[in-house]
RODO-2510 file (C-alpha; in nm, 4 decimals, decimal comma):
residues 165
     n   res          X          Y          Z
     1     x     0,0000     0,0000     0,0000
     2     x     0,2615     0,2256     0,0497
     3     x     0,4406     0,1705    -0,2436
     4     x     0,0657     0,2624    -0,4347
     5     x     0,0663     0,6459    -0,2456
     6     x     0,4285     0,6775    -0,3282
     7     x     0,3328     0,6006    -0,6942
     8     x     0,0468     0,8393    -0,6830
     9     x     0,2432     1,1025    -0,5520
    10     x     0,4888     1,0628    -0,8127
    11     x     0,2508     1,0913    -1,1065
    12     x     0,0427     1,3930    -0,9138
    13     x     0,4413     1,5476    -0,9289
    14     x     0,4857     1,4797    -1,2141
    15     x     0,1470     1,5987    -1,3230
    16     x     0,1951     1,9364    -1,1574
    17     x     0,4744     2,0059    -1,3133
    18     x     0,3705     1,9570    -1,6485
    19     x     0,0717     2,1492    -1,5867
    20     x     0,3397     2,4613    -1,4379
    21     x     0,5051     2,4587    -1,7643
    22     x     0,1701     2,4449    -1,9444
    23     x     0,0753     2,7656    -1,7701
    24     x     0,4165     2,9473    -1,8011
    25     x     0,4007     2,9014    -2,1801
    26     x     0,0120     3,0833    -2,1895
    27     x     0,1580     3,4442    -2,1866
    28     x     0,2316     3,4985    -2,5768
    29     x    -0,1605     3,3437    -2,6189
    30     x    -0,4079     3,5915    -2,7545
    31     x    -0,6743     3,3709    -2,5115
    32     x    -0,4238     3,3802    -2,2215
    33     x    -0,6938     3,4612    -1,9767
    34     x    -0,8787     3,1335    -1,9955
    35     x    -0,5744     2,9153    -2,0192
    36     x    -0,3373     3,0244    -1,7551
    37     x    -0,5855     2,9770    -1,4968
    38     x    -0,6391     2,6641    -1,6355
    39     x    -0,3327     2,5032    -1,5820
    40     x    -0,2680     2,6828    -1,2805
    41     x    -0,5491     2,5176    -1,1577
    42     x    -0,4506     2,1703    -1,2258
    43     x    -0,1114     2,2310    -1,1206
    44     x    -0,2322     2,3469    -0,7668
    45     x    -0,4751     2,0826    -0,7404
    46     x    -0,1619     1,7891    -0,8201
    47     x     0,0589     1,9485    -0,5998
    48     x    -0,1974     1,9978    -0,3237
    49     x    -0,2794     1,6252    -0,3715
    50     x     0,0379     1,5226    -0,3549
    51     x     0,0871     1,6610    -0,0588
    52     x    -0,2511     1,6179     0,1505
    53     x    -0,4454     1,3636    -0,0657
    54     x    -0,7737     1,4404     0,1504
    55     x    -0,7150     1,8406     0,1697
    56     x    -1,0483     2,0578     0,1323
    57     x    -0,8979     2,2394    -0,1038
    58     x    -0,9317     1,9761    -0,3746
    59     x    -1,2951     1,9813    -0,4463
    60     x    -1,2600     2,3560    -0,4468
    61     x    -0,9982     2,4134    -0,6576
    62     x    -1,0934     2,1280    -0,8468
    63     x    -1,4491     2,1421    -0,9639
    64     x    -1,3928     2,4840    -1,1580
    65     x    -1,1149     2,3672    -1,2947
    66     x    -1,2763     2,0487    -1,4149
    67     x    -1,6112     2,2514    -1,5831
    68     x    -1,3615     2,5228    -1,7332
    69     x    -1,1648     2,2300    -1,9022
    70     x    -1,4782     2,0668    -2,0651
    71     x    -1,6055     2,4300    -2,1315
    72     x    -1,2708     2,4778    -2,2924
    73     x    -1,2447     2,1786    -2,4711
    74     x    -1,5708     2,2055    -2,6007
    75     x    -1,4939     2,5692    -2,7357
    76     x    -1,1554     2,4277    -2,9109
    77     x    -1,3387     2,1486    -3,0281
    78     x    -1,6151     2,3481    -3,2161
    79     x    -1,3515     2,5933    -3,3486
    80     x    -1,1727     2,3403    -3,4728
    81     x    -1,4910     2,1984    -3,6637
    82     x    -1,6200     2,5386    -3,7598
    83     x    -1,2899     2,6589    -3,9301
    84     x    -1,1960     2,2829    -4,0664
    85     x    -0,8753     2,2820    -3,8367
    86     x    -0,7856     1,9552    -3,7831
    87     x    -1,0241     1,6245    -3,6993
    88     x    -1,2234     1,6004    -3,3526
    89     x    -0,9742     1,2825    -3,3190
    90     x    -0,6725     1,4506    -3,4759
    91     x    -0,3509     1,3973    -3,3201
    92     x    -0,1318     1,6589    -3,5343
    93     x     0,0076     1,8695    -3,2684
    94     x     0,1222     2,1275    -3,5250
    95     x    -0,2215     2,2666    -3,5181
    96     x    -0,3194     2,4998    -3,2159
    97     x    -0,6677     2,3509    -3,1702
    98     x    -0,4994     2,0040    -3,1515
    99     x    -0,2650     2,1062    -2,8472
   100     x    -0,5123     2,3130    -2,6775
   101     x    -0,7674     1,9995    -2,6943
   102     x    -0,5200     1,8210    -2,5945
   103     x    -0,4060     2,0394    -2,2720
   104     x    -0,7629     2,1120    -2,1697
   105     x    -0,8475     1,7026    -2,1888
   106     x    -0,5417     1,5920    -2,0100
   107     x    -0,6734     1,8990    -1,7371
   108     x    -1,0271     1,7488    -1,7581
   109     x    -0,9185     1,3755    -1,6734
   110     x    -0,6729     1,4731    -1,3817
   111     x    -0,9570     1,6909    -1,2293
   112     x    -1,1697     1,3555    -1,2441
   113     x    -0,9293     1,1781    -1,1206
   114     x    -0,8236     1,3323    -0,8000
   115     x    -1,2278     1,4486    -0,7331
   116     x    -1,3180     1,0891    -0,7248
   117     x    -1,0045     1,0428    -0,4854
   118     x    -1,1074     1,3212    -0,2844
   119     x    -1,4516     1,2375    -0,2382
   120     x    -1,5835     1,0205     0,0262
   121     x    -1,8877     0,8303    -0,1000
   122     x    -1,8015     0,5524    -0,3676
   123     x    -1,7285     0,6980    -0,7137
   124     x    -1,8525     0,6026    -1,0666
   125     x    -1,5904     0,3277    -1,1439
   126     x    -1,4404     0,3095    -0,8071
   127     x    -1,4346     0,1051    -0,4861
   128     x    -1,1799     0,1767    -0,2063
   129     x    -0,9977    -0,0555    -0,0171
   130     x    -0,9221    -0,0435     0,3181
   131     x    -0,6709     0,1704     0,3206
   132     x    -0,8479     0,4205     0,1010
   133     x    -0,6151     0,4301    -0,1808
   134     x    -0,8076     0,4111    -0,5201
   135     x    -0,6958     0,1270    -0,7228
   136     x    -0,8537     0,2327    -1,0628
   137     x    -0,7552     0,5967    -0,9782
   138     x    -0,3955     0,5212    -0,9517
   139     x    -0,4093     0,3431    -1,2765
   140     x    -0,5683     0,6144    -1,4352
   141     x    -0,2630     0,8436    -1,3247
   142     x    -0,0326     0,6514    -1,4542
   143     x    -0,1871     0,6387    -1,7822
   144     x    -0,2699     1,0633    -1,8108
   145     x     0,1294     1,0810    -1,6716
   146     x     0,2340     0,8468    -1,9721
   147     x    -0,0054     0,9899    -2,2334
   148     x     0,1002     1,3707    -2,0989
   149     x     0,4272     1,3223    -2,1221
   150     x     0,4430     1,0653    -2,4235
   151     x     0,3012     1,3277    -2,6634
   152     x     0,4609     1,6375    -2,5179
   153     x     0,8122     1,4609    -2,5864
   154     x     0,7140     1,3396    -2,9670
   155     x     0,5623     1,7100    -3,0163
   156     x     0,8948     1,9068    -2,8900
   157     x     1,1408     1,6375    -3,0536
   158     x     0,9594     1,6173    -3,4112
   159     x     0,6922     1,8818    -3,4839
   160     x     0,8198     2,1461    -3,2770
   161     x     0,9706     2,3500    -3,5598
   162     x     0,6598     2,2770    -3,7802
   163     x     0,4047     2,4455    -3,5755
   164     x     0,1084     2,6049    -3,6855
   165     x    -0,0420     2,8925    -3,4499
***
């Protein structure tokens, strides 16, 4: 069990730190307003996690952030429709909508994630155990940590210089 919170920790880390940089890179946006919260957010929620996994501040912090992602992601997603950008399942992370979709998804799924860890009734796909550790939440880190930081690497190493804004 203890190796489980360490591993959580560790992807909530990681997590936090990739939303940081997320938010650090927002400035030169023309929308900067609605993503830099965004990732802040997230980032404060992971690193508040990682630190007290039951704190308050979760669900507080948390819930915004969680309907501002899927109001955000809808918004890219429409845009990105609308204007024939790229395809609702495009992964071409030259394209802005792509990478914003992208960001505010990967925001959308950690805020689900540590809100169903947070919360104290029995969530939609979870059951804890007895030492209230989430298996299927854990799982589910370890996947948006791999998928996060999977296609962040292949965008900076190989389309980087192509981008599109």
């Amino acid at each position: 069990m203890a190796t489980r919170m360490k591993l959580s920790k560790i992807c909530s880390l990681l997590m936090g730190l990739l939303f940081a940089c997320s938010a650090s890179v927002q400035l030169n946006d023309p929308d900067w307003y609605l993503w830099m919260p965004l990732y802040s957010s997230a980032c404060l929620v992971n690193l508040t996690s990682m630190v007290f996994a039951t704190s308050k501040m979760i669900p507080r912090i948390g819930k915004p952030a969680l309907w501002l992602g899927m109001f955000l992601f809808a918004k890219v997603a429409v845009e990105g429709y609308r204007h024939q950008i790229a395809g609702f399942w495009s992964l071409d992370m030259r394209e802005r909508v792509v990478r914003e979709k992208f960001g505010s998804g990967l925001v959308v799924f950690s805020m689900f994630l540590h809100l169903e860890a947070a919360s104290k009734k029995k969530g939609l796909f979870t059951r804890k155990d007895e030492g209230g550790v989430v298996k299927h939440i854990e799982l589910g880190q370890m996947i948006l940590v791999g998928i996060g930081y999977g296609m962040s690497l292949v965008f900076f190493v190989f389309q980087k210089d192509e981008m599109k804004f």
